[in-house]
GUDRENVO-620049 format. One record per residue: residue in three letters; chain; x, y, z of N, C-alpha, C in turn. Coordinates in steps of 0.02 Angstrom, whole numbers. Each point is the difference from the previous one (the first is absolute). Last residue first. Layout:
<sites>
<site "ALA"; "A"; <X; Y; Z>; <X; Y; Z>; <X; Y; Z>> ...
</sites>
This chain:
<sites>
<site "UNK"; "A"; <-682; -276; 1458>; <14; 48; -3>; <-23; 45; -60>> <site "UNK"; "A"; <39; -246; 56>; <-73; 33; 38>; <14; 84; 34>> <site "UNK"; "A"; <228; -117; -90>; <-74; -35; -3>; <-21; 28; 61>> <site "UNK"; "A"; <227; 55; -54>; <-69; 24; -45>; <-68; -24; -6>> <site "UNK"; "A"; <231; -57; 145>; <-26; 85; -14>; <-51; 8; -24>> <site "UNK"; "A"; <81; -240; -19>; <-58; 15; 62>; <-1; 77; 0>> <site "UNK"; "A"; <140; -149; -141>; <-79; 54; -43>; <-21; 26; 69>> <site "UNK"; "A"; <25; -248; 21>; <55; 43; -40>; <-52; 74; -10>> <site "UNK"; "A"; <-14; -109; 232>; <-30; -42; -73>; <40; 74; -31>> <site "UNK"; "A"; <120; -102; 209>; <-46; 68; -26>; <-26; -26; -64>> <site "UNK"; "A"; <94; -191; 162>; <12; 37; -48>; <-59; 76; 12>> <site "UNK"; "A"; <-23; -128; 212>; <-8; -11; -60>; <35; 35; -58>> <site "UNK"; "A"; <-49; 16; 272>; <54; -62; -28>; <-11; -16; -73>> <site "UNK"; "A"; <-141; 165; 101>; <-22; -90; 6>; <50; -23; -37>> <site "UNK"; "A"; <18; 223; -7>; <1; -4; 78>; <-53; -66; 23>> <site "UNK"; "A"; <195; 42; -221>; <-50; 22; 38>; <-23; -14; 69>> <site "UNK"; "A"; <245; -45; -89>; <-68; -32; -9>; <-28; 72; 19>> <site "UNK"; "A"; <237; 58; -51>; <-16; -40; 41>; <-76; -22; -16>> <site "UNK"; "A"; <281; 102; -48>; <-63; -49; -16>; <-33; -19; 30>> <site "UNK"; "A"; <116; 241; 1>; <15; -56; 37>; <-72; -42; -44>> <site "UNK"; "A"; <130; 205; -99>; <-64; -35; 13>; <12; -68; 27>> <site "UNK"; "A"; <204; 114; -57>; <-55; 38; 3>; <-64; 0; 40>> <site "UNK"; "A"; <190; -174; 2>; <-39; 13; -41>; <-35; 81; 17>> <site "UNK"; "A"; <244; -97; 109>; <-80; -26; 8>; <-28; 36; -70>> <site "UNK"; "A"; <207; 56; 92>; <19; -59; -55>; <-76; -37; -12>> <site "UNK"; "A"; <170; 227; 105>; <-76; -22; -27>; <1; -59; -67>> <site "UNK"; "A"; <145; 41; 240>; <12; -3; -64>; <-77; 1; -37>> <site "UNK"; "A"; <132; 147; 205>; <-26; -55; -9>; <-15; -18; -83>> <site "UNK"; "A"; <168; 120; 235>; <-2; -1; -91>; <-61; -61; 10>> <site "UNK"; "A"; <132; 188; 163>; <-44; -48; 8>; <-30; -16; -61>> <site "UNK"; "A"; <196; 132; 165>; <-33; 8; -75>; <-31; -60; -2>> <site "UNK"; "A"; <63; 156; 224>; <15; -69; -49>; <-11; 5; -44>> <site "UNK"; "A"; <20; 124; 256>; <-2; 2; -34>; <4; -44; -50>> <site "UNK"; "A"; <-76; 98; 237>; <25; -67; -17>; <-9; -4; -72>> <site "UNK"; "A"; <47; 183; 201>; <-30; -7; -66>; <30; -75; -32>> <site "UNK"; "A"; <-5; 53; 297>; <31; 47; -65>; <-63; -9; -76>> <site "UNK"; "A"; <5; -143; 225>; <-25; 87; -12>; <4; 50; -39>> <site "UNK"; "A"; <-30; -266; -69>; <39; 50; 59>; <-20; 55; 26>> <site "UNK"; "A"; <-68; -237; -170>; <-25; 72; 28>; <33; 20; 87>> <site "UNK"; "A"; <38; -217; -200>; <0; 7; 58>; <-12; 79; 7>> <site "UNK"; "A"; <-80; -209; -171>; <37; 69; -4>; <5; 26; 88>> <site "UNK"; "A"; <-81; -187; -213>; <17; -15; 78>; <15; 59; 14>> <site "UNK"; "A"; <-152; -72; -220>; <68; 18; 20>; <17; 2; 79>> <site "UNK"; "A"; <-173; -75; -241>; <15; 17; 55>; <64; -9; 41>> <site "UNK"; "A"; <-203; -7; -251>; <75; 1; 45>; <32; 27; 64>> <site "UNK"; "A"; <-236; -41; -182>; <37; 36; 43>; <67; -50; 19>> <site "UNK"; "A"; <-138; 35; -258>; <-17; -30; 56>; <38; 45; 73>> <site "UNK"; "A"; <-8; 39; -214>; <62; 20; 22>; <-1; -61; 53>> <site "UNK"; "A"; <-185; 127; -125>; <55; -35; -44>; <61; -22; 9>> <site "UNK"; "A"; <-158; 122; 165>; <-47; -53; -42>; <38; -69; -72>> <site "UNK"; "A"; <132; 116; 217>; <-23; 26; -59>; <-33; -40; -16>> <site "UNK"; "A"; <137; 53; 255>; <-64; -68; -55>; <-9; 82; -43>> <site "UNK"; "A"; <182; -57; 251>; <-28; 50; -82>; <-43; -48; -53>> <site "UNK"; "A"; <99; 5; 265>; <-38; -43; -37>; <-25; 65; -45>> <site "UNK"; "A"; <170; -40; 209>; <-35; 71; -42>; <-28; -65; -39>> <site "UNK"; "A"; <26; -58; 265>; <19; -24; -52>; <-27; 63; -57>> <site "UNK"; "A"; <146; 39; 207>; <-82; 4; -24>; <22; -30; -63>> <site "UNK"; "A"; <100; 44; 269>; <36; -35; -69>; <-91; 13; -20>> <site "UNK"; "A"; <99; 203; 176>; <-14; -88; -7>; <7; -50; -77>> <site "UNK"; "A"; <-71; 301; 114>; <57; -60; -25>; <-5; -78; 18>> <site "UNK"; "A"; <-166; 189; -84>; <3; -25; 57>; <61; -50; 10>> <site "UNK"; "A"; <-100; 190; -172>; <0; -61; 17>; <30; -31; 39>> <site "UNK"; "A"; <-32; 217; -112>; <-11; 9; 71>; <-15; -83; 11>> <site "UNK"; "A"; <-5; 40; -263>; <26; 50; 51>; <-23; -3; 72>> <site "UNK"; "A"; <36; -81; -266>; <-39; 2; 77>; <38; -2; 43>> <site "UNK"; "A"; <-5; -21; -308>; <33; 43; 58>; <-49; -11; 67>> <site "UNK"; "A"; <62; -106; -291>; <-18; -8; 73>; <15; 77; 61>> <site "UNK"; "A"; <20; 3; -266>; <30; -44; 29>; <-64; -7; 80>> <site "UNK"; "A"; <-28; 155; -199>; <51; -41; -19>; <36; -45; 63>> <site "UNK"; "A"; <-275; 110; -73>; <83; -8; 47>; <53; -45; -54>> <site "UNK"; "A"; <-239; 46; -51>; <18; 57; -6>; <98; -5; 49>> <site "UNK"; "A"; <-166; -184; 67>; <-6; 37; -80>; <23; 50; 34>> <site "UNK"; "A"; <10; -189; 152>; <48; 45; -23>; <-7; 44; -62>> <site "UNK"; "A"; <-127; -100; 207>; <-11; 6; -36>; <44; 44; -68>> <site "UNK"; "A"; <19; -127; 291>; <-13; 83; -53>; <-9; -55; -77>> <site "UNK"; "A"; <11; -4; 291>; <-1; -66; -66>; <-13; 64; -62>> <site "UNK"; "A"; <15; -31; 285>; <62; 14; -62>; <-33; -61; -51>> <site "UNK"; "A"; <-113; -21; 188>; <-11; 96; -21>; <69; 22; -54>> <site "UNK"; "A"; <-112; -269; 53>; <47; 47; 3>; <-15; 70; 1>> <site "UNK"; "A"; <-129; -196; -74>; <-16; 30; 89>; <67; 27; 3>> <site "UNK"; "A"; <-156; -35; -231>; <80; -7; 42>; <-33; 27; 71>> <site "UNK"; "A"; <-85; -56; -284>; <-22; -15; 76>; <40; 0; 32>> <site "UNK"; "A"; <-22; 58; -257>; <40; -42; 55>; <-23; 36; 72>> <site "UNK"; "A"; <-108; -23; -267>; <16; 8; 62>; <37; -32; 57>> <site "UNK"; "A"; <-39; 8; -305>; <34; -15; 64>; <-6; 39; 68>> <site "UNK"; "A"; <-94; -64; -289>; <-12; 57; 55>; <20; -45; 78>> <site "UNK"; "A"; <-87; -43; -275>; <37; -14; 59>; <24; 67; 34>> <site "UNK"; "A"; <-148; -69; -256>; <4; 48; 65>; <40; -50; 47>> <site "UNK"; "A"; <-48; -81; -210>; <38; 31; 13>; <29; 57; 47>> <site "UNK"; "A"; <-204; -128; -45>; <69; -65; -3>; <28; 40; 25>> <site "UNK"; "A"; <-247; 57; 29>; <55; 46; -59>; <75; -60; 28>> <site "UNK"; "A"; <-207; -37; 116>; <-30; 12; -68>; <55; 26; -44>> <site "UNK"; "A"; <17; -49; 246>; <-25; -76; -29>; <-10; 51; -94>> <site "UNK"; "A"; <217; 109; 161>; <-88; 6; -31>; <-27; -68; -26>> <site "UNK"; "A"; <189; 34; 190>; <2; -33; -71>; <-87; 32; -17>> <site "UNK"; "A"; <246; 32; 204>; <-94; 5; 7>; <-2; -15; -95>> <site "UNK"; "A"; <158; -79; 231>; <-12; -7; -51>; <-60; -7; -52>> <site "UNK"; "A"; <151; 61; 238>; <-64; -33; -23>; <6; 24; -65>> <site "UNK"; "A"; <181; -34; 194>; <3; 3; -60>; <-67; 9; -30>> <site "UNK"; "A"; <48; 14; 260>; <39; -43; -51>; <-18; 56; -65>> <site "UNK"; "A"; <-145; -24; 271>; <65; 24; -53>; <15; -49; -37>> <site "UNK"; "A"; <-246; 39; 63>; <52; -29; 5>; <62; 22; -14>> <site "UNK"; "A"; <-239; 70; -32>; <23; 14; 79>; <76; -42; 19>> <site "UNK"; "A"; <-172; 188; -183>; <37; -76; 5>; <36; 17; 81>> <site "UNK"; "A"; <-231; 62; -123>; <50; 11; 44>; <41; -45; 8>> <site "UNK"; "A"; <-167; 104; -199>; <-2; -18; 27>; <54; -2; 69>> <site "UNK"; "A"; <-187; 97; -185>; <52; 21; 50>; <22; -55; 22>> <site "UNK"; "A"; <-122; 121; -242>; <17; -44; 48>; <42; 12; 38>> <site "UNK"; "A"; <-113; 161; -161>; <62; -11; 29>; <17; -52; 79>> <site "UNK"; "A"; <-150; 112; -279>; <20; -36; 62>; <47; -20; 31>> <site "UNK"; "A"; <-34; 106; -216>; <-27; 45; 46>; <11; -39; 72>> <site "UNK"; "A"; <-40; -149; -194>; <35; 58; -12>; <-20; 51; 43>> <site "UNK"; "A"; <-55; -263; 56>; <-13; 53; -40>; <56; 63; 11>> <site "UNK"; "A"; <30; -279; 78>; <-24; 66; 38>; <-2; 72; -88>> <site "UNK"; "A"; <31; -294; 68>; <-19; 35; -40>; <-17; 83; 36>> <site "UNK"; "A"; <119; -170; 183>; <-46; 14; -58>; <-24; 60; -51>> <site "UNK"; "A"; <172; -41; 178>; <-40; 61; 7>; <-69; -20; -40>> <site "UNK"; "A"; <180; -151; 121>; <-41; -13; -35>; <-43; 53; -10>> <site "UNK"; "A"; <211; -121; 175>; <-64; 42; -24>; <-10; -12; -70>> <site "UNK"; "A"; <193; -75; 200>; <-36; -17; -35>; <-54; 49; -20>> <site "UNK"; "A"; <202; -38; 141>; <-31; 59; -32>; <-45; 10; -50>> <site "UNK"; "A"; <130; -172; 127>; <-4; 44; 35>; <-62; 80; -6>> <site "UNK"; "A"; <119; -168; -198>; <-9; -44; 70>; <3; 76; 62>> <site "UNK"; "A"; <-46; 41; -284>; <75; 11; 60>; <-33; -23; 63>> <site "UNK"; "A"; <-118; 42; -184>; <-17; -81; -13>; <63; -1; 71>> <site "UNK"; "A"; <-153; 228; -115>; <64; -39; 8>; <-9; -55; 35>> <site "UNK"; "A"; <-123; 192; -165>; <-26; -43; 48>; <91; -26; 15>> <site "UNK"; "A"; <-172; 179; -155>; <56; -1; 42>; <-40; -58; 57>> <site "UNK"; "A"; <-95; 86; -231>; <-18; -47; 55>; <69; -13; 27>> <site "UNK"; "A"; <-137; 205; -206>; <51; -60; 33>; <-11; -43; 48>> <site "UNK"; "A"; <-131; 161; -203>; <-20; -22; 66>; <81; -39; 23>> <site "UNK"; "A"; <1; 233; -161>; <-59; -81; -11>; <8; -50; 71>> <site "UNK"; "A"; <108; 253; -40>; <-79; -16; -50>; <-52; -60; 11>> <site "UNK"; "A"; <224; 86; 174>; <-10; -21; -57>; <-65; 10; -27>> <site "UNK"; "A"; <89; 19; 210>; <-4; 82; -36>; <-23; -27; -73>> <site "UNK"; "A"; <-19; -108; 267>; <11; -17; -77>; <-21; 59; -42>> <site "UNK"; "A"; <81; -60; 250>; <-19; 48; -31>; <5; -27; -97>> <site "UNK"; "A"; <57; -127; 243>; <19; -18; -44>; <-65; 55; -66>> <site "UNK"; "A"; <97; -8; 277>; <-49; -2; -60>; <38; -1; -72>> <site "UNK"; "A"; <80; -67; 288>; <13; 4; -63>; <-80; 5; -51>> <site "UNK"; "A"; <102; 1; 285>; <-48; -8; -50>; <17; 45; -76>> <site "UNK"; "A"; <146; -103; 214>; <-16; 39; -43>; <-67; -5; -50>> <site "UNK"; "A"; <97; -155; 178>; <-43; 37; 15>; <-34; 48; -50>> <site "UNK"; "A"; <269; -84; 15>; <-64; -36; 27>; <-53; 39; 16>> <site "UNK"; "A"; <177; 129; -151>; <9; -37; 56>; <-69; -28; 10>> <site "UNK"; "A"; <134; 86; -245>; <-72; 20; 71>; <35; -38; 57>> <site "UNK"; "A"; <97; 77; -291>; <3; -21; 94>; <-72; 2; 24>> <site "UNK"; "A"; <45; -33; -289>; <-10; 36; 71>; <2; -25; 69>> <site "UNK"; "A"; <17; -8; -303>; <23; -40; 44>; <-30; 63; 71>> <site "UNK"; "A"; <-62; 47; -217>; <-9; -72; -3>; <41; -21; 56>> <site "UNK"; "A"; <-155; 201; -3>; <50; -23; -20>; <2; -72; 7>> <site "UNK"; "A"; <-156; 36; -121>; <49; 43; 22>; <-20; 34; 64>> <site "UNK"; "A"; <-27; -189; -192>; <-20; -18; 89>; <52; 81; -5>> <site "UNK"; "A"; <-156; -50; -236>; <79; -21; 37>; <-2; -6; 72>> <site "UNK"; "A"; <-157; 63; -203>; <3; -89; 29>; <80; -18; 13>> <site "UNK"; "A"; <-79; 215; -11>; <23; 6; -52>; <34; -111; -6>> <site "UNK"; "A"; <-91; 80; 223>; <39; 46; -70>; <14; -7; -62>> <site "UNK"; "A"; <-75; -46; 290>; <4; -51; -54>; <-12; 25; -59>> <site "UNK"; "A"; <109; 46; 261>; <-34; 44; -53>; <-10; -65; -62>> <site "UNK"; "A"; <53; 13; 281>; <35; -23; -62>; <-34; 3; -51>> <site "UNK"; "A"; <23; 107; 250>; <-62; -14; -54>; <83; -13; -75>> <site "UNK"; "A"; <-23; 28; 310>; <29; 24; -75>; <-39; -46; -41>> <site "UNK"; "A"; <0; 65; 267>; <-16; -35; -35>; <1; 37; -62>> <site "UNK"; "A"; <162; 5; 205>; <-59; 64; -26>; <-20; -67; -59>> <site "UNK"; "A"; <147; -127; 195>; <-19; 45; -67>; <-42; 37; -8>> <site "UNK"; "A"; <105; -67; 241>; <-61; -38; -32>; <9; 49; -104>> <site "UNK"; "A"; <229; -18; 187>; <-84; 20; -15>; <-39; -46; -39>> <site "UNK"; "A"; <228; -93; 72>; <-42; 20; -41>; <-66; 26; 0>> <site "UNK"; "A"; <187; -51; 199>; <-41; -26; -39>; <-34; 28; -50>> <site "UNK"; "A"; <262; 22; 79>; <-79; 35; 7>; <-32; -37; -33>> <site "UNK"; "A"; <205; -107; 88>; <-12; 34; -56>; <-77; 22; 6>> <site "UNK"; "A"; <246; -138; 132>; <-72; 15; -3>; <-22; 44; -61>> <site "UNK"; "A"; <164; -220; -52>; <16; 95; 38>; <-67; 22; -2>> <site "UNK"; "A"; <75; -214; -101>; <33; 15; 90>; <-1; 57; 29>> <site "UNK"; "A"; <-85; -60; -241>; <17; -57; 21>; <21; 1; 82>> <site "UNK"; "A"; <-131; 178; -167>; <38; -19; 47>; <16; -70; 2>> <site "UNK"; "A"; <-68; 140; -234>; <-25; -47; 70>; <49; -1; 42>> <site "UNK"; "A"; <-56; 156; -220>; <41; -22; 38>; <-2; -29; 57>> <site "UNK"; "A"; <-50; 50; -284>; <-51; -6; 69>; <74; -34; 29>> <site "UNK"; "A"; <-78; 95; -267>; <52; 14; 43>; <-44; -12; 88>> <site "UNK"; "A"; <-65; -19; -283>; <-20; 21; 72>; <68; -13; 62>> <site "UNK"; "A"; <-76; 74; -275>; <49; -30; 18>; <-22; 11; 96>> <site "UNK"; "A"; <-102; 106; -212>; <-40; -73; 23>; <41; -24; 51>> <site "UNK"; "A"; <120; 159; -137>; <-51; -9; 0>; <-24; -51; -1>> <site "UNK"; "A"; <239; 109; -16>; <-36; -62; 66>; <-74; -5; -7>> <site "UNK"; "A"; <158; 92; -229>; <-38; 5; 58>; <-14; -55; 29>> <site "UNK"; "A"; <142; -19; -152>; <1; 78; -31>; <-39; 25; 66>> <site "UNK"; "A"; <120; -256; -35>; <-71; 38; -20>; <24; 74; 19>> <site "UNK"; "A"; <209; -158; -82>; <-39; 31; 56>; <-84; 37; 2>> <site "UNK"; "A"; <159; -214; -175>; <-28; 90; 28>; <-16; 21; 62>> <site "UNK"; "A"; <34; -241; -90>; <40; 35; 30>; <1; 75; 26>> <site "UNK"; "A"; <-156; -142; -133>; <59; -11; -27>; <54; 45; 40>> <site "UNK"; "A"; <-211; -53; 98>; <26; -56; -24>; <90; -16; -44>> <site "UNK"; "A"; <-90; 217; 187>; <-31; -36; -65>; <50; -77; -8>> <site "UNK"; "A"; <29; 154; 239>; <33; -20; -59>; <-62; -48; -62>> <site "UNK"; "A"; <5; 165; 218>; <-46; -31; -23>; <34; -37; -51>> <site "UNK"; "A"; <70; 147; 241>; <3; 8; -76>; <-38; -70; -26>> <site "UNK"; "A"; <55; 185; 225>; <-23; -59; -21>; <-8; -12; -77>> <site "UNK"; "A"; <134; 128; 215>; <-29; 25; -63>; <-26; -70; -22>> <site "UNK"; "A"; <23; 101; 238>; <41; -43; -42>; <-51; 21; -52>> <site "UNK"; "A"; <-26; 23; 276>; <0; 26; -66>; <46; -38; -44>> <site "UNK"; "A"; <-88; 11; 283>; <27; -42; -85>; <-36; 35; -41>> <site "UNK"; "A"; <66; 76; 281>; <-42; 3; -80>; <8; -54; -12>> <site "UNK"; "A"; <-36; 25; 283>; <53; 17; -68>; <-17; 10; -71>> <site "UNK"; "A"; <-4; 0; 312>; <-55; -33; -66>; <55; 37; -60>> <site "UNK"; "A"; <4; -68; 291>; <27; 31; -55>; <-58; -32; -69>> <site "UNK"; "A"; <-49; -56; 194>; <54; 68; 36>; <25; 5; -58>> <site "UNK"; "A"; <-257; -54; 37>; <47; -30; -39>; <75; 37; 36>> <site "UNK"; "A"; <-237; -2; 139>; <38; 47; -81>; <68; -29; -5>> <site "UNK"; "A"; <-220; -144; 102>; <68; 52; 1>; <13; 23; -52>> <site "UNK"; "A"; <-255; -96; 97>; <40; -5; -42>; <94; 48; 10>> <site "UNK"; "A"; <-194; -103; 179>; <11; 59; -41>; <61; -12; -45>> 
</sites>
């Protein structure tokens, strides 16, 4: 039987994004925030409510999102014309194929990490799931920093990732009290991560508009 912790505690801190030329971004949007144990017990992660990543305006919305192992994910196409969500991420492999307007493929990812979802027909769609066996892992739109609560004292590694920021990670020790910080990352990545189609191939140029 599992124990109750004898003491548990916060972190909070404000988190900030710095642009190329130094600025501060304006919002954490997309910005994921996750806290691992390294030496301290920690509730295992429910199973996820299964969530739907929307395909829009030949966009991924949203474009970044949590789950845990198991979750089943659809991929709801609101658009007019046909897409093909697929990812190439070791663990998580799939392939919705060509799917029509109105349709809403499913599939289940079962690995943690990073997966990395790409339409075979539009270049410019990307779209990030992160997979966690933590129960501390948030999603910072609409925040200005980090906050969790009732965590279990011990050392955890925090690990913050932006699509433009890549991630960065930190050592932090959790008391009973409030473990407080400021936590800076840099957006120095592209917008649009570069990557092949889903046969390792350039996109043929133009690919939005053909056979449309």
């Amino acid at each position: 039987m599992a124990m109750t912790p004898l003491a548990a505690g916060g972190v909070q801190g404000p988190v900030r994004i710095h642009e190329k030329d130094g600025r501060l971004r304006a919002s954490l949007r997309d910005c994921v925030a996750m806290l691992e144990p390294l030496d301290a017990p920690v509730p295992v992660a429910g199973p996820s409510k299964p969530i739907a990543i929307r395909t829009l305006g030949k966009q991924f919305l949203p474009r970044v999102a949590i789950a845990t192992p198991g979750t089943d994910v659809s991929f709801p196409n609101l658009d007019h014309i046909l897409h093909n969500v697929f990812s190439v991420t070791k663990g998580n492999r799939f392939d919705t194929g060509q799917y029509r307007p109105g349709d809403s493929p499913r599939v289940k990812v079962t690995s943690p990490g990073l997966v990395k979802l790409y339409c075979n027909v539009h270049h410019q769609m990307n779209a990030f799931l992160w997979v966690v066996t933590t129960p501390f892992a948030q999603l910072l739109d609409g925040r200005t920093g980090l906050q969790f609560d009732q965590v279990p004292a011990g050392t955890y590694r925090l690990r913050l990732w932006h699509p433009e920021s890549g991630e960065k990670t930190w050592v932090i020790q959790v008391g009973s009290g409030l473990t407080q910080g400021t936590w800076d990352l840099d957006a120095t990545l592209p917008p649009l991560e570069p990557h092949k189609n889903k046969f390792g191939r350039d996109y043929a140029p133009m690919a939005d508009d053909r056979d449309y």
